[in-house]
C-alpha positions as CSV (number, residue, x, y, z in Angstrom):
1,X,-43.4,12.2,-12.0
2,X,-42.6,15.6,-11.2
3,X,-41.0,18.2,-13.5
4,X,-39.0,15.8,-15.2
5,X,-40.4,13.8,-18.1
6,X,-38.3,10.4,-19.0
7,X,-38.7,10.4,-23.2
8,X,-38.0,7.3,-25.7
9,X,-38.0,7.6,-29.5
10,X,-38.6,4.6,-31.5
11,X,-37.6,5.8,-35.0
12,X,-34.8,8.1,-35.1
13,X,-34.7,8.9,-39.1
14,X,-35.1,12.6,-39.9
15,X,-37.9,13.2,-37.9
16,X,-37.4,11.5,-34.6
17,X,-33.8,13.8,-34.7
18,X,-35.8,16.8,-34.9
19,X,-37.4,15.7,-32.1
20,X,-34.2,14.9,-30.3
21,X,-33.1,18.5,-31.1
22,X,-36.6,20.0,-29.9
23,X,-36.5,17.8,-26.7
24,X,-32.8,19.3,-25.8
25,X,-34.5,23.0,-25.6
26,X,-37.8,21.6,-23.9
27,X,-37.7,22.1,-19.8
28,X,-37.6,18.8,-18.0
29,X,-37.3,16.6,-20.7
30,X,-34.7,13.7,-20.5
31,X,-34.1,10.9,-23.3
32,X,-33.3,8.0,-21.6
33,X,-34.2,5.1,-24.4
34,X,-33.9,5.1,-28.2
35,X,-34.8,2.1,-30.4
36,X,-34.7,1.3,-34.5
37,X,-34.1,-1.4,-36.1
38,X,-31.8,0.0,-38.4
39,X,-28.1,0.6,-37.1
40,X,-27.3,4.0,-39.3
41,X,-30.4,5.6,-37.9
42,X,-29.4,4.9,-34.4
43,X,-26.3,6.5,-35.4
44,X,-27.8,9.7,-36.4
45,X,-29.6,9.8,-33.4
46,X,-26.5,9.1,-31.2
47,X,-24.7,12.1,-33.6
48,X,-27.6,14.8,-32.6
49,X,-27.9,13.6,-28.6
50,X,-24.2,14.7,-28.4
51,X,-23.1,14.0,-24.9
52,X,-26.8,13.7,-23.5
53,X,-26.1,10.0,-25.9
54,X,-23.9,8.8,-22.8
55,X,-26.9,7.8,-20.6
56,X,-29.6,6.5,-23.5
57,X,-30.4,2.9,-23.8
58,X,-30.3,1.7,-27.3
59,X,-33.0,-0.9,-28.1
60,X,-33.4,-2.5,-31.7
61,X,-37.4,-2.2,-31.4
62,X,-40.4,-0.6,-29.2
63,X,-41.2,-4.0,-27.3
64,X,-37.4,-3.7,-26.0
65,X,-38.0,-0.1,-25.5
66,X,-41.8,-0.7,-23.5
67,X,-40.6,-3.7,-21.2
68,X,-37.1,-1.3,-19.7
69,X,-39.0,0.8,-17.5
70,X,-36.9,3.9,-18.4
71,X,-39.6,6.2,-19.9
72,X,-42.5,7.9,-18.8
73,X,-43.3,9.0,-22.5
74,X,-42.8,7.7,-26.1
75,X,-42.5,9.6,-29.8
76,X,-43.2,7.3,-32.3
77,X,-41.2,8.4,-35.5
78,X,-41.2,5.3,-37.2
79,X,-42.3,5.1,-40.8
80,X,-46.4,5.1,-41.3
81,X,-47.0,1.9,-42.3
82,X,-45.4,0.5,-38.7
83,X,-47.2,2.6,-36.3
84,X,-50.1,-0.2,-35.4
85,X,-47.0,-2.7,-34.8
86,X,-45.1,-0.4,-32.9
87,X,-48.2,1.0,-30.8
88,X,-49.3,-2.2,-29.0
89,X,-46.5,-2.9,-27.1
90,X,-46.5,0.8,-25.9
91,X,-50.1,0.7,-25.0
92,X,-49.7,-2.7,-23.3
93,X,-47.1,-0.6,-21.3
94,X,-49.6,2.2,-20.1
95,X,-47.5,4.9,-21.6
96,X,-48.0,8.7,-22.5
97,X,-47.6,8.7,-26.1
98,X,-46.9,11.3,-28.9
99,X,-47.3,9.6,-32.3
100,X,-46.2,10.7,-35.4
101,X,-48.6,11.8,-38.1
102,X,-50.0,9.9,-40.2
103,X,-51.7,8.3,-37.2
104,X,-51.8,5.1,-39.7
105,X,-51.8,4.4,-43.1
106,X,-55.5,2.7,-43.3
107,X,-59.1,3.7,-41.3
108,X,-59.5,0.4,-40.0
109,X,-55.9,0.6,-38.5
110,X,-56.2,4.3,-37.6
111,X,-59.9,2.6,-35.5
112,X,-57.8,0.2,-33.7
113,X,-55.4,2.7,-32.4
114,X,-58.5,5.4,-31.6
115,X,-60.0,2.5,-29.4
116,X,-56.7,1.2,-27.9
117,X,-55.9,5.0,-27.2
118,X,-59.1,5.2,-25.0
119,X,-58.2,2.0,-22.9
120,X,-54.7,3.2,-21.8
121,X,-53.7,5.1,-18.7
122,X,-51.0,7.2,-20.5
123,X,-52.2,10.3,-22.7
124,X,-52.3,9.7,-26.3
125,X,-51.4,12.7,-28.8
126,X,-51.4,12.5,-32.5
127,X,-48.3,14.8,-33.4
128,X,-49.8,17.9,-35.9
129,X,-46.7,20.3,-36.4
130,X,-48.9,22.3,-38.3
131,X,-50.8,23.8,-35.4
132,X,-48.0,24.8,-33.7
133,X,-46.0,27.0,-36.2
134,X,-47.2,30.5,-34.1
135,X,-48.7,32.4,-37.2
136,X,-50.9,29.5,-37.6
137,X,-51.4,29.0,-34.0
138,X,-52.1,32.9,-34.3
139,X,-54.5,32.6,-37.5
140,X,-56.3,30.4,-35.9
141,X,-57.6,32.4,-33.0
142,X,-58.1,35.5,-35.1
143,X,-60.7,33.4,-37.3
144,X,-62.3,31.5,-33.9
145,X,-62.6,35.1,-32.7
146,X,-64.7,36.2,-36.2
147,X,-62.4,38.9,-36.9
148,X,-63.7,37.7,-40.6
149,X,-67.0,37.5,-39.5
150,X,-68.6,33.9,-40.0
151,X,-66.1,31.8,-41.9
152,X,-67.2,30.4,-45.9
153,X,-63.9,29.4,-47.4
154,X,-61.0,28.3,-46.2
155,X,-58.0,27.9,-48.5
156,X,-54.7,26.2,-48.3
157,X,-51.5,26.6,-50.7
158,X,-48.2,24.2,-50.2
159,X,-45.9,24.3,-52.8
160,X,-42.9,22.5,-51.9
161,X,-40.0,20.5,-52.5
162,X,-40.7,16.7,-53.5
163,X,-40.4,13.7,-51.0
164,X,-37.4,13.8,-49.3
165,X,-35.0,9.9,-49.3
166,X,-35.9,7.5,-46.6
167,X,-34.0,5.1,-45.0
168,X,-35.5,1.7,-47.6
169,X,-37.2,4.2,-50.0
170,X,-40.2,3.0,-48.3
171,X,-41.7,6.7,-48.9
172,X,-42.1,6.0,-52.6
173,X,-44.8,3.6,-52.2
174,X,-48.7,4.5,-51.6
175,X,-49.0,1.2,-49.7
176,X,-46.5,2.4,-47.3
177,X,-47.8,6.1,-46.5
178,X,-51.2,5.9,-47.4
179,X,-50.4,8.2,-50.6
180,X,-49.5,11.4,-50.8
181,X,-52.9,12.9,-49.5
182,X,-52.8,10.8,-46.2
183,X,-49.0,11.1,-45.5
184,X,-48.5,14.9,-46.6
185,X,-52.0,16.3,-46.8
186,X,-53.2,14.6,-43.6
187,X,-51.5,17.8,-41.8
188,X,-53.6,20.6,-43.8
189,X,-56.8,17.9,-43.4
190,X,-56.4,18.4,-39.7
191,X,-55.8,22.1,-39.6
192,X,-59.2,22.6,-41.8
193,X,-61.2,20.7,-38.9
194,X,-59.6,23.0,-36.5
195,X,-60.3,26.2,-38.2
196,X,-63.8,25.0,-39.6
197,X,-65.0,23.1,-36.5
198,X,-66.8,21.0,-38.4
199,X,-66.4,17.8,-40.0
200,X,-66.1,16.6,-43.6
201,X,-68.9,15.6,-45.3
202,X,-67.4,14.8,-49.0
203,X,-64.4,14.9,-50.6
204,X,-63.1,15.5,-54.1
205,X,-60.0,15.4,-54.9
206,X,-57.8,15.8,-58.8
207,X,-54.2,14.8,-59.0
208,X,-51.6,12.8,-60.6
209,X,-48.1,12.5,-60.5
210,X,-46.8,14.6,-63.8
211,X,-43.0,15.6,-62.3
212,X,-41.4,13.9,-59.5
213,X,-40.2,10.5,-59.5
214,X,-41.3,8.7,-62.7
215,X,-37.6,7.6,-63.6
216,X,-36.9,5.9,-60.5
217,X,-37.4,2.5,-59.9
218,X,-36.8,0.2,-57.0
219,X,-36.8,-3.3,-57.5
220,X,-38.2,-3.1,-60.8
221,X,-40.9,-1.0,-59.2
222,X,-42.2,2.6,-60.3
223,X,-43.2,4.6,-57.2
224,X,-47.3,5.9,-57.1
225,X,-47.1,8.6,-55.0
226,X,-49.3,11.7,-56.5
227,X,-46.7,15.2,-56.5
228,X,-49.6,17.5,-57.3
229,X,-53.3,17.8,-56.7
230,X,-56.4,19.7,-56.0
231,X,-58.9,18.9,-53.2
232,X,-61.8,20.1,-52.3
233,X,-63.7,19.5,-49.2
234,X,-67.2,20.0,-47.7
235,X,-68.1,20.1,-44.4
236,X,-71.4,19.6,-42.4
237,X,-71.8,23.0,-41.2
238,X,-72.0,24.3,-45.1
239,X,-68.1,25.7,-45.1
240,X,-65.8,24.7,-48.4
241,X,-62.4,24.4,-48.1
242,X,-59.5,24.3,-50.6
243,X,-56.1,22.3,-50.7
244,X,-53.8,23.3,-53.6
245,X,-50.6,21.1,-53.2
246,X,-47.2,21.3,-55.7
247,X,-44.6,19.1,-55.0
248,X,-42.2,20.9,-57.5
249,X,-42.4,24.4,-56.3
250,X,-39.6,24.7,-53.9
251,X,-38.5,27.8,-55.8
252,X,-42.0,29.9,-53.6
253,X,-41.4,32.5,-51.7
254,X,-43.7,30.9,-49.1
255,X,-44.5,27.1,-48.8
256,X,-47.5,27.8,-47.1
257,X,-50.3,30.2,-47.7
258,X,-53.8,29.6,-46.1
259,X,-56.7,32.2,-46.4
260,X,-60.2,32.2,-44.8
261,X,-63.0,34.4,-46.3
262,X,-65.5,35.4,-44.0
263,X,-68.5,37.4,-44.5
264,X,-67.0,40.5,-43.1
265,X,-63.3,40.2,-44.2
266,X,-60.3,37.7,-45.4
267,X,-57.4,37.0,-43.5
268,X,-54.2,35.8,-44.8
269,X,-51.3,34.0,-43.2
270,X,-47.6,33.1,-45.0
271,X,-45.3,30.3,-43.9
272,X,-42.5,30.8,-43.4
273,X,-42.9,34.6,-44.2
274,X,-45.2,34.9,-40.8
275,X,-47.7,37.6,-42.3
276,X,-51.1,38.2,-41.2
277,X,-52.9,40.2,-43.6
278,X,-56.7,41.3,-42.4
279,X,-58.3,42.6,-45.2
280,X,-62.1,44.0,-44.4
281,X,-64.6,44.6,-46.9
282,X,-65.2,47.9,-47.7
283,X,-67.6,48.0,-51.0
284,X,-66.9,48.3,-54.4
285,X,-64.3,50.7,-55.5
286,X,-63.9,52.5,-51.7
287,X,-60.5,52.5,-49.9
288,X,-59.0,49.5,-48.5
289,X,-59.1,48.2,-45.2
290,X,-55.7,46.7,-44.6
291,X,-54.3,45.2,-41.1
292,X,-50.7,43.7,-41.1
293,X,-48.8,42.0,-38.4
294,X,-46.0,39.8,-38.1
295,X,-45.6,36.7,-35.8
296,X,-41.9,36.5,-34.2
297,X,-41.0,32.9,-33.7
298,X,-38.1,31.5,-31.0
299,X,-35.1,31.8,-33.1
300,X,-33.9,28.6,-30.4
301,X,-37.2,26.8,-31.7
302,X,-36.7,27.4,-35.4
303,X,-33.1,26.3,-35.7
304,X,-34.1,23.2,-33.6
305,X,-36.3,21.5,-37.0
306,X,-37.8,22.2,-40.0
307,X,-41.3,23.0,-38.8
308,X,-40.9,26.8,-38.2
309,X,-40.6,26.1,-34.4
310,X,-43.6,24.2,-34.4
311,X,-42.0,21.0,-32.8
312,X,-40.9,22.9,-29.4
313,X,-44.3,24.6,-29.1
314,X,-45.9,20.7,-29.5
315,X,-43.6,19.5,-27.0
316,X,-44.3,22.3,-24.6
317,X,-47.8,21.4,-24.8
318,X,-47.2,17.9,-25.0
319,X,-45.4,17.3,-21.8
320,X,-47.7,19.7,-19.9
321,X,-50.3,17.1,-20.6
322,X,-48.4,14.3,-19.6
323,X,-47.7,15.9,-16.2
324,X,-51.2,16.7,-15.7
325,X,-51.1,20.6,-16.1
326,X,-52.9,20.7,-19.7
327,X,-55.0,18.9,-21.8
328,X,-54.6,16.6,-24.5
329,X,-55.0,19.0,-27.7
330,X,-54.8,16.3,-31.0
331,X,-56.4,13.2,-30.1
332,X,-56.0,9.9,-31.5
333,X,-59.7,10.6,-33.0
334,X,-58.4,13.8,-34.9
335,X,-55.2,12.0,-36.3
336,X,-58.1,9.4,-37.6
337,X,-60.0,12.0,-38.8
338,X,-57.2,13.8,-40.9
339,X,-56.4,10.1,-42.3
340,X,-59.7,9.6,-43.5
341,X,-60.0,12.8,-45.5
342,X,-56.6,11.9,-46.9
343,X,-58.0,8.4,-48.1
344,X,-61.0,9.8,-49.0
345,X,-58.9,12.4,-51.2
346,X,-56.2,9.1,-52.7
347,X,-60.1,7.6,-53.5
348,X,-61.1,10.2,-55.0
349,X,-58.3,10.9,-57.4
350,X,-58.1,7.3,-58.6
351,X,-61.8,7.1,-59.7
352,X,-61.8,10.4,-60.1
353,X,-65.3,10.7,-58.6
354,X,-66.9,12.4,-55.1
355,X,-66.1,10.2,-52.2
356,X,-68.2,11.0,-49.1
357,X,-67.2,10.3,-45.6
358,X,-70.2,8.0,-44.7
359,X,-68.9,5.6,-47.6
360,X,-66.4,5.2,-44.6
361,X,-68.7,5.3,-41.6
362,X,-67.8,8.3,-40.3
């Protein structure tokens, strides 16, 4: 296909525009084809395109979208609970793909797209923003290159704002996102199989929802979505790993913090701050060790979404795959993966017992 790369977006809420802004600053990308069902969301989408908006084919669903012939590469930004739907007629299609996380709200659904994924000709990448932010990205390395010596404990801090209003409310609903710990967490699930190499073994999980939502109702309906929790999470190769999520914290400094303790030295990273912070042990009451650096991001990339430029940095690697010129970095099996630590986690909390991973199969 050359240089060029032919995108469609089936979903165009919040986050299939921040896509459409990420795609306008990605080389070779074109949108050609957009579809949703519902007639305000095409109209944000129209709003952020601009002028590129003259040339894209509006459909009101993927199959319309699959059958055109006018992409060479979908993102699927629909809500969770429609990704198996909207899949198949893009797989039928033998498309390159770059879906949304959560890859699906339920393992068995989240199987069927792992096994669908590995029958198609087109790429399949499970879309982890979390990767991509460059102090992560540069985290990451440092720990894979044992500049903490052999990993033990891996921490994770969000504390955030609550969810955000989607188009139908239908983020309110466990049965819609999986819960809180698939839809949110799934992201921070993912990244500690990425640092840790390993995979879970058990899960326990602690939470509730004590602040956010519980005087809304929809259709008579109270929402179930937890807005705090702890988790921890043991993996095979003997590594423990923390997740410590507020949903009423938007007042942080940083949203994110993740540290990993080694047996040499810690390492810190802040989002959106962008500090490293390598601190080496020294023995007890001897100077410190310190080492601090900061990780620049593209101001182009940050103003283009809300993932501290993590987006463009996906879709960079993302369409190098699809051309043939890189590989495929988050497969279909790691967005299953992060879901079923996320389930295992919504388990967990509701019979507020250890849930291990083989009570899944996996």
């Amino acid at each position: 296909m050359g240089e060029q790369v032919r995108y469609g977006l089936v979903g165009t809420g919040m986050m299939g525009v921040e896509h459409l802004n990420n795609l306008a600053i990605t080389p070779g990308a074109v949108v050609t084809a957009i579809a949703d069902p519902v007639q305000t969301s095409l109209g944000w989408a129209q709003t952020a395109l601009g002028e590129r908006g003259a040339t894209v084919t509006q459909f009101g669903d993927a199959q319309g979208l699959a059958a055109s012939g006018l992409v060479d590469a979908v993102i699927v930004a629909s809500p969770n609970y429609t990704h198996r739907a909207v899949l198949d007629p893009l797989f039928d299609a033998g498309l390159n793909i770059l879906c949304e996380k959560p890859l699906a709200t339920t393992i068995d659904d989240a199987r069927w797209i792992v096994q669908r994924a590995g029958e198609t000709p087109g790429i399949f990448w499970t879309a982890m923003e979390y990767r991509y932010m460059p102090p992560v990205t540069e985290f990451v390395a440092q720990v894979h290159a044992e500049r903490i010596g052999t990993l033990r404990m891996l921490s994770i801090r969000e504390h955030r704002f609550p969810f955000l209003n989607k188009v139908g409310d239908w983020n309110r609903f466990g049965e819609n996102t999986g819960g809180t710990m698939v839809e949110k967490c799934c992201h921070f699930f993912d990244l500690m199989r990425l640092i840790t190499r390993s995979e879970a073994v058990r899960v326990y999980c602690s939470g509730a929802m004590d602040v956010n939502h519980r005087d809304e109702r929809y259709d008579g309906r109270t929402p179930d979505i937890l807005d705090n929790s702890y988790t921890t999470v043991d993996f095979a190769d003997g590594t423990r790993a923390m997740l410590d999520l507020s949903m009423f914290a938007e007042g942080a400094e940083n949203q994110e913090e993740i540290t990993a303790v080694g047996d040499t030295a810690r390492l810190d990273v802040t989002i959106p701050g962008g500090d490293l912070t390598l601190s080496r042990r020294t023995g007890f009451m001897q100077p410190k060790s310190i080492e601090r650096t900061h990780v620049a991001v593209d101001p182009q990339a940050l103003a283009a979404g809300h993932h501290h430029g993590a987006t463009f940095y996906q879709h960079k690697k993302f369409a190098a795959a699809v051309r043939g010129q890189g590989p495929v970095e988050v497969t279909a099996k790691d967005g299953m993966m992060a879901v079923a630590i996320g389930a295992a986690a919504e388990l967990s909390a509701r019979e507020k017992r250890v849930v291990t991973m083989d009570e899944f199969g996996l």
